[in-house]
Each structure stands twice: as structure tokens, then as C-alpha cells.
C-alpha positions in Angstrom: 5.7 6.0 -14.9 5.2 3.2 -16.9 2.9 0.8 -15.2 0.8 1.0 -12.7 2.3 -0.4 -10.0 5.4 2.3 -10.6 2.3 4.8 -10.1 1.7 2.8 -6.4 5.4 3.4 -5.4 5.6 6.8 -6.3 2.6 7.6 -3.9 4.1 5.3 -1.6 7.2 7.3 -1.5 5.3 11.0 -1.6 3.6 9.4 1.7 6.8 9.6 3.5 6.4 13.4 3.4 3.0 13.5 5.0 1.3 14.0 8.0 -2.4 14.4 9.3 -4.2 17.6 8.5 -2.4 17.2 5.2 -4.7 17.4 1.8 -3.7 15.9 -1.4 -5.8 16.7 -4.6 -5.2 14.4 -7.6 -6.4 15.6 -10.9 -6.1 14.2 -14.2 -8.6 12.8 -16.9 -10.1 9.5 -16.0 -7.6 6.4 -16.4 -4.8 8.6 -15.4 -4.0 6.7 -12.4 -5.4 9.0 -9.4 -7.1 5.8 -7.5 -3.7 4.0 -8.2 -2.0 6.9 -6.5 -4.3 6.7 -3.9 -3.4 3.3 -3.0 0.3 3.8 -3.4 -0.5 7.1 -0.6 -2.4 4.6 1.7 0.6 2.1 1.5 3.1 4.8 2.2 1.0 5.6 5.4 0.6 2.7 6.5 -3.4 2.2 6.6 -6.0 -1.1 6.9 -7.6 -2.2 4.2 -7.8 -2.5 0.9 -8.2 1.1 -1.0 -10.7 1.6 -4.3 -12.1 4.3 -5.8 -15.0 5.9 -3.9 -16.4 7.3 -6.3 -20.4 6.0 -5.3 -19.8 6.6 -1.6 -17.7 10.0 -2.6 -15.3 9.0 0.5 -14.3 6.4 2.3 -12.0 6.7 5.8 -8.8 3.5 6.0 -7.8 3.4 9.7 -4.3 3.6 10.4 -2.4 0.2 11.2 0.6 -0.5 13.5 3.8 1.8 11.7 4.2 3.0 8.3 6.5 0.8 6.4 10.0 1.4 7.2 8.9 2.9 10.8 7.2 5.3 11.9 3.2 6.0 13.3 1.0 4.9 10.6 -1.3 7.8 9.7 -5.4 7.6 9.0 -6.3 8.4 4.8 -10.0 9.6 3.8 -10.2 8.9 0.1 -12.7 11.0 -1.5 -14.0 11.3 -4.9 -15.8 14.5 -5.7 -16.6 13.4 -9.6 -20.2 12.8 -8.4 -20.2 16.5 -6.8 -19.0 18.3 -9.4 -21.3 16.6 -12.2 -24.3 17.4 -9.7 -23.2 20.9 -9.5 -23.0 21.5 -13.5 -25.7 19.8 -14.4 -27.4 22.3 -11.9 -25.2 25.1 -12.9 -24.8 26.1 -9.4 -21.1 25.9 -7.8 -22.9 26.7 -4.3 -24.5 22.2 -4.6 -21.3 21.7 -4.4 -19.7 23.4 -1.9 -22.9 22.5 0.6 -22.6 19.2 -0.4 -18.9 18.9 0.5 -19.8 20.8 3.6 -22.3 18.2 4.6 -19.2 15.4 4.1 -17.9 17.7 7.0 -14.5 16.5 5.7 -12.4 19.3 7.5 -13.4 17.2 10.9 -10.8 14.7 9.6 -8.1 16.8 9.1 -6.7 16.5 13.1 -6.2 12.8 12.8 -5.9 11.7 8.8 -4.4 12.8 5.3 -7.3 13.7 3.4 -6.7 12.5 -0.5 -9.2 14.3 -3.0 -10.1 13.1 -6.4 -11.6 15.9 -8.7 -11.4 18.5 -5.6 -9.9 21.1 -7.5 -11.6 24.2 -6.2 -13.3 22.8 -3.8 -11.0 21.6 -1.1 -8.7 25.2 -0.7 -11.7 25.6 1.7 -10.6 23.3 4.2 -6.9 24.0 4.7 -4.5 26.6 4.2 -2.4 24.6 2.0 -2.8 21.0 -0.4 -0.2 19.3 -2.1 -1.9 19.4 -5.7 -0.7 16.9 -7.8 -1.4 16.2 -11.4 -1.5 13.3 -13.5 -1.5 12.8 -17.3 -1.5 9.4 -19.2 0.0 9.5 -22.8 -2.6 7.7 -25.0 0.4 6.7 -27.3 2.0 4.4 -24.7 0.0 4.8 -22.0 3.2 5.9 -19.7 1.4 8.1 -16.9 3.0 11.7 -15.8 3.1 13.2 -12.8 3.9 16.7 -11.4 3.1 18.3 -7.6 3.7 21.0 -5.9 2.4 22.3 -2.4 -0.2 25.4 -2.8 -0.6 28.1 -0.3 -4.1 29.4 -0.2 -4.8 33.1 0.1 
């Protein structure tokens, strides 16, 4: 994906596929267009609102408008950005800040009505679901073309 707007359309497309109670985790170094994806999700779904990284606020809930694009019922998105987490918890050295904090987000109460789209949640979100679509980014520092791969995990 060469630009970032062909990193939007690809997320707008993987929306189709989605549905609330869904979790997406989006992982990659920074720059490698997970808040881009984000919005391209949130288009797909058909949400109010502009969408930005919520990394400060660690998540941030888009209402659903009328239909997704194309038809459909939009769907409700909760963006969250768990960067701020996970430094907290290393620079503590205790994985347990973490996992109370995300507790106290009490994000699992959004899974009936939204798709719940997780920045920097690897190993923390497999608690609230018994599947996430993980998806992967990478950004080549060459050319900056951004690479993507995902693939729906089943939690033990």
C-alpha cells in the first residue's frame, strides 16, 4: 500500500467483514499506518465523526451513522490506544498495571453494540473475546510503501 489513503481503503474494505462484538488489534512500529487503518475501519462501518489517534484519552467511542456505505446498518467503533498502558506497565515492570488498567476501560462492555479497534493491544485484548482479527502492519523505510497481513485468532 503505497499511500496513505490506499491504507484508508483497505480498512474500509476489511470493514465489510465486520460486525459488533468484533476486536481488531493493529500492531506495527509507529508510522506504520495503524490510526490510518483505523479511519479507513470507521469509514467502512459507517460511523460519525472524524477518527484520530487516541492515544492521550487511550479510547475514544464514534457512534454509528445512518448505513454503512454501500448499505447496510452502520456499526459503533471504540478506537483505543493502549501505547500509554503498556509503557506504564514496563516502566513498572508489572504486566498486572496493565491488565487492571484496561479492566478499568471496562472495554468488553462495548463489545454487544461496537467493533472494538486496538492499537498496541497485543496481549492484552485476547481477554475480552474469544477471537480478534490481528492485523499487522509494516512500513518499508526505503519507500515508505506500508504492508499489511491479518488473520482471525482463536483464543484458547
Amino acid at each position: 500500500m503505497p499511500t496513505v489513503q490506499d491504507t484508508e481503503e483497505f480498512g474500509h474494505r476489511l470493514a465489510a467483514g465486520l460486525v459488533a462484538g468484533d476486536v481488531v488489534v493493529l500492531s506495527g512500529p509507529l508510522g506504520a499506518g495503524k490510526t490510518a487503518l483505523a479511519r479507513g475501519i470507521a469509514a467502512g462501518l459507517g460511523v460519525e465523526g472524524k477518527v484520530s489517534s487516541p492515544t492521550f484519552i487511550i479510547a475514544r467511542e464514534h457512534r454509528a451513522g445512518r448505513s454503512r456505505p454501500g448499505g447496510g446498518p452502520a456499526v459503533a467503533m471504540v478506537h483505543a490506544d493502549l501505547y500509554r498502558l503498556l509503557g506504564d506497565a514496563e516502566r513498572a515492570h508489572d504486566a498486572h498495571l496493565a491488565l487492571d488498567e484496561l479492566d478499568a476501560l471496562d472495554l468488553d462492555t462495548e463489545l454487544d453494540d461496537a467493533v472494538l479497534v486496538v492499537e498496541w493491544g497485543e496481549g492484552l485484548v485476547e481477554r475480552l473475546t474469544d477471537r480478534h482479527l490481528q492485523v499487522e502492519l509494516s512500513r518499508d523505510s526505503d519507500d515508505d510503501v506500508r504492508t499489511v497481513r491479518w488473520e482471525w485468532v482463536l483464543h484458547q
